[in-house]
Each structure stands twice: as C-alpha cells, then as structure tokens.
C-alpha positions as CSV (number, residue, x, y, z in Angstrom):
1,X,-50.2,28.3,31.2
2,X,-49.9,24.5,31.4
3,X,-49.7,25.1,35.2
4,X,-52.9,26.9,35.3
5,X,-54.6,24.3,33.2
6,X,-53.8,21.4,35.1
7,X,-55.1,23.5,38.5
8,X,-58.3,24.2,36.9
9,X,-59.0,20.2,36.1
10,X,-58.0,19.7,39.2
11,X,-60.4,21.9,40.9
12,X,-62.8,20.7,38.3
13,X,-62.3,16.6,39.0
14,X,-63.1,17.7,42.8
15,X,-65.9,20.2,42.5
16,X,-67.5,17.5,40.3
17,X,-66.8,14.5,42.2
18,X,-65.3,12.7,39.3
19,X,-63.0,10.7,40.7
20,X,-62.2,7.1,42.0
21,X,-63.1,6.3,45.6
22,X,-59.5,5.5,47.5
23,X,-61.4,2.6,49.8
24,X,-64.0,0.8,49.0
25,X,-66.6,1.5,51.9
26,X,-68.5,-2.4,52.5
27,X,-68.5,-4.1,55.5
28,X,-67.4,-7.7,55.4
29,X,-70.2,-10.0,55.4
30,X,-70.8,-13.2,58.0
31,X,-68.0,-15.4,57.8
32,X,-69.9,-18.4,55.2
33,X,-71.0,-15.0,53.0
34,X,-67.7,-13.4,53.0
35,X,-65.8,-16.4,52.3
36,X,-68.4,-17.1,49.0
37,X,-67.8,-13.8,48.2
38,X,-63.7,-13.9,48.4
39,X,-63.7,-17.0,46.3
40,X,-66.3,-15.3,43.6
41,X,-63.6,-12.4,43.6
42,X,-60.6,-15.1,43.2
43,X,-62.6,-15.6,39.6
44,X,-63.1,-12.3,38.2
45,X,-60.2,-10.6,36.7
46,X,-59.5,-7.1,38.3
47,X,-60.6,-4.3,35.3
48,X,-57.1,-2.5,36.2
49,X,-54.5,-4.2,37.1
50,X,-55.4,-7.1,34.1
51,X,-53.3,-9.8,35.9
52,X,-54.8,-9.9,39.6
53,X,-58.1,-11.2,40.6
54,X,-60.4,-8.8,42.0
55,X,-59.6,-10.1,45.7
56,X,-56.0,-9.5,45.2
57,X,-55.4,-6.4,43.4
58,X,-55.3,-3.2,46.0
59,X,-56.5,-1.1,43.0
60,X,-59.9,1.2,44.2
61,X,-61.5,-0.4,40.9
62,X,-61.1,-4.2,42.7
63,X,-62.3,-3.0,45.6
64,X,-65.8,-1.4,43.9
65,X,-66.0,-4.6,41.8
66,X,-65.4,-6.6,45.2
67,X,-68.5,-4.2,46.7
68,X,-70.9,-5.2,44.1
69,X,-70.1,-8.7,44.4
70,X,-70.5,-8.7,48.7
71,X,-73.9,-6.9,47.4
72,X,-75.3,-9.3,45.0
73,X,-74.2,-12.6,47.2
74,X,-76.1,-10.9,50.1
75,X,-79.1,-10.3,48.0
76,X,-79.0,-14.1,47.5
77,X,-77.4,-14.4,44.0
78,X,-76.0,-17.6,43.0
79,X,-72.4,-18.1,42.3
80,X,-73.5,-18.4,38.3
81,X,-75.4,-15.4,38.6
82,X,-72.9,-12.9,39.8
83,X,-70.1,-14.5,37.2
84,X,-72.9,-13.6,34.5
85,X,-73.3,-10.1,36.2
86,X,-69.7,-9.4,35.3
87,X,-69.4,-11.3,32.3
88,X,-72.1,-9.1,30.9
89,X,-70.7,-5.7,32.0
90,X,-67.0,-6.8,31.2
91,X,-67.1,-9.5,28.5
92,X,-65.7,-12.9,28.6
93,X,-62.0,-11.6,29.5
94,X,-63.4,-10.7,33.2
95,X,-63.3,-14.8,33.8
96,X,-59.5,-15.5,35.0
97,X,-60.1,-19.1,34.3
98,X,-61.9,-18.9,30.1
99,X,-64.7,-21.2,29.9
100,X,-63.8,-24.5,27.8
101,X,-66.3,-24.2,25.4
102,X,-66.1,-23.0,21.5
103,X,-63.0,-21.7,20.4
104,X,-61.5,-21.5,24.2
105,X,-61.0,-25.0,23.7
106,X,-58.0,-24.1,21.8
107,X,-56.9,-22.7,25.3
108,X,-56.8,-25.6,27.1
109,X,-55.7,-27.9,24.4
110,X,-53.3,-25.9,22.8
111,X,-50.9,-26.7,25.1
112,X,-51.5,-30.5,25.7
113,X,-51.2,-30.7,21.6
114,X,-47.7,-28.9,21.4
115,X,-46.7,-31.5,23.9
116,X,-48.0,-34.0,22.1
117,X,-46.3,-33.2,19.0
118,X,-43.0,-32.1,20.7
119,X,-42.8,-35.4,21.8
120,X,-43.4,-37.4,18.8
121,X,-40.7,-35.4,16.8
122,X,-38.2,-36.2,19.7
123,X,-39.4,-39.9,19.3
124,X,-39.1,-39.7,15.7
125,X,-35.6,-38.1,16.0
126,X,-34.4,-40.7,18.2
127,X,-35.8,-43.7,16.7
128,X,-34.0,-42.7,12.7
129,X,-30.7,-41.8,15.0
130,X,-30.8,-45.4,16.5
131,X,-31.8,-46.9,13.1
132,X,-28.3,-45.2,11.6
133,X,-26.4,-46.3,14.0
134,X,-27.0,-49.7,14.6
135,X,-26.2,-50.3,10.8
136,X,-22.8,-52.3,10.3
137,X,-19.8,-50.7,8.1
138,X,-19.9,-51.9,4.7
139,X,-17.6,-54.8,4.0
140,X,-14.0,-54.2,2.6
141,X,-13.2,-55.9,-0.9
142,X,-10.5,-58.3,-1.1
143,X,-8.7,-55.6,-3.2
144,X,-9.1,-52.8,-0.5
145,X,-7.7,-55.4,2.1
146,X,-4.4,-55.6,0.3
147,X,-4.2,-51.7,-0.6
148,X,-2.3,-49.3,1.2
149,X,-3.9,-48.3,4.1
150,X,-6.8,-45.6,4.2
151,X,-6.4,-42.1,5.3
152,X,-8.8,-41.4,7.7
153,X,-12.5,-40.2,6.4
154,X,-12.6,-36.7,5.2
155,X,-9.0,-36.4,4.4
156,X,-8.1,-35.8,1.0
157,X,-5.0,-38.2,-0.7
158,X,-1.2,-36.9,0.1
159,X,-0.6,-35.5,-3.4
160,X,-4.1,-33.5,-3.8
161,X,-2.8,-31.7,-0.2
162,X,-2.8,-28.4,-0.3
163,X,0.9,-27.0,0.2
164,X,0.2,-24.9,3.0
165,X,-1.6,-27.8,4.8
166,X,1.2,-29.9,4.3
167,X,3.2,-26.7,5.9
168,X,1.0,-26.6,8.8
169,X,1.2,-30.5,9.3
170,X,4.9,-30.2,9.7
171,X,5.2,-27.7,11.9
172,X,2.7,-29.6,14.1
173,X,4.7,-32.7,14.2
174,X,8.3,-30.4,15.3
C-alpha cells in the first residue's frame, strides 16, 4: 500500500512538473557583468543550505536565486536594487552580512562589549590579587617572639589532634 502511494506521487510530481530544476539553465554574463553578479551572490544567503551564500552552495535553489540575480544585473539593476529584490521576497535573514542599523547593532557590538567587559573583570581580578599580596605580614608581639614556636598555619595545636592523625603522622615519619 505505502509502495503504491509513493508511486502514484511520484508519477504525480512528474506529470505535473512540480519539481526543482537539477541545473540552473543561465548563461554566464560578460566577464565585468558576471563578476557583479558573483559578488551580489557572495551577499545573499542560499534559501537551502542556510549557511552558504547563494554563489557557493551547489543546491538547484542557489542556482535559481543565482539566475534571477544574472537577470536583474543585466536588466541594469543596481547592486542596492537586487539586495532589496531579495530582501523583500526573503526577509532580512537573506543578507549574510545583517545591516548595522536598529537592533542589529547588538550584532556587531555584542561582541566588542563582551570583550570589553571580559577584560575589565580580568583587570579587576588582577589588580585586588596584586593589592593582597604586596601587603606585609603583621608584626609579631614581643610575647609571641619568646613563645614556643608556631605550628604552621592551618594546623591545629598537638593536644586538640585527632588520635588517628597523630597515627597517621607516625607512620609517616617510620
């Protein structure tokens, strides 16, 4: 059944002639045209493939957007003319570049600001690490001086030990 179905689109997508043209079938244009025409393409976003301009993507899509640009640059169409063309038809997510204008300022800002504050919290973490550390140890009392000496910091007094430290300690000294 589900053999029979998908034979009968098929037959139906080729009696109809819905489908999407394998090549694109333009002729380049003169060399000064053609080359306007590959840098327009170089712009525009291919409607397919989402991450290839329209003169790098092999997709049959690029290739018909590709057309209708070689068209309108031969019909005389300036450069802001044909971006407008697709712009219109595709929306502002056709441009590969965004334009830097309203809120796609935060495009090209955004990263220049993380930057910015990336590198004043590294500047702030250095400078209160240098501030700690270029502060002298307090001075020792003349009653400290004559004391017994100090266990190093972070080690509790001999008799508040635990026993099993003072286990472990031993059997480290053997």
């Amino acid at each position: 059944m589900t053999a029979a179905l998908l034979s009968l689109s098929l037959a139906f997508t080729l009696v109809t002639g819905q489908f999407a043209p394998q090549q694109a079938g333009s002729d380049p244009l003169a060399p000064e045209l053609e080359a306007r025409a590959q840098t327009l393409g170089k712009q525009l976003r291919c409607a397919v493939c989402q991450g290839l301009s329209v003169a790098d993507s092999p997709s049959s899509m690029a290739r018909a957007q590709l057309d209708m640009i070689r068209e309108l640059v031969s019909e005389g169409k300036s450069d802001a003319e044909i971006v407008e063309y697709f712009v219109a038809r595709y929306g502002e997510w056709v441009l590969l570049s965004p334009r830097a204008e309203g809120f796609n300022w935060f495009v090209w800002l955004g990263p220049v600001g993380l930057v910015a504050v990336g590198a004043f919290v590294i500047w702030r973490q250095l400078k209160r690490g240098a501030g700690t550390a270029e502060q002298p140890p307090p001075a020792a009392t003349a009653s400290e001086e004559t004391a017994a000496p100090a266990a190093p910091a972070g080690t509790p007094p001999a008799d508040e030990e635990d026993p099993y430290l003072q286990a472990v300690r031993r059997e480290l000294e053997r």
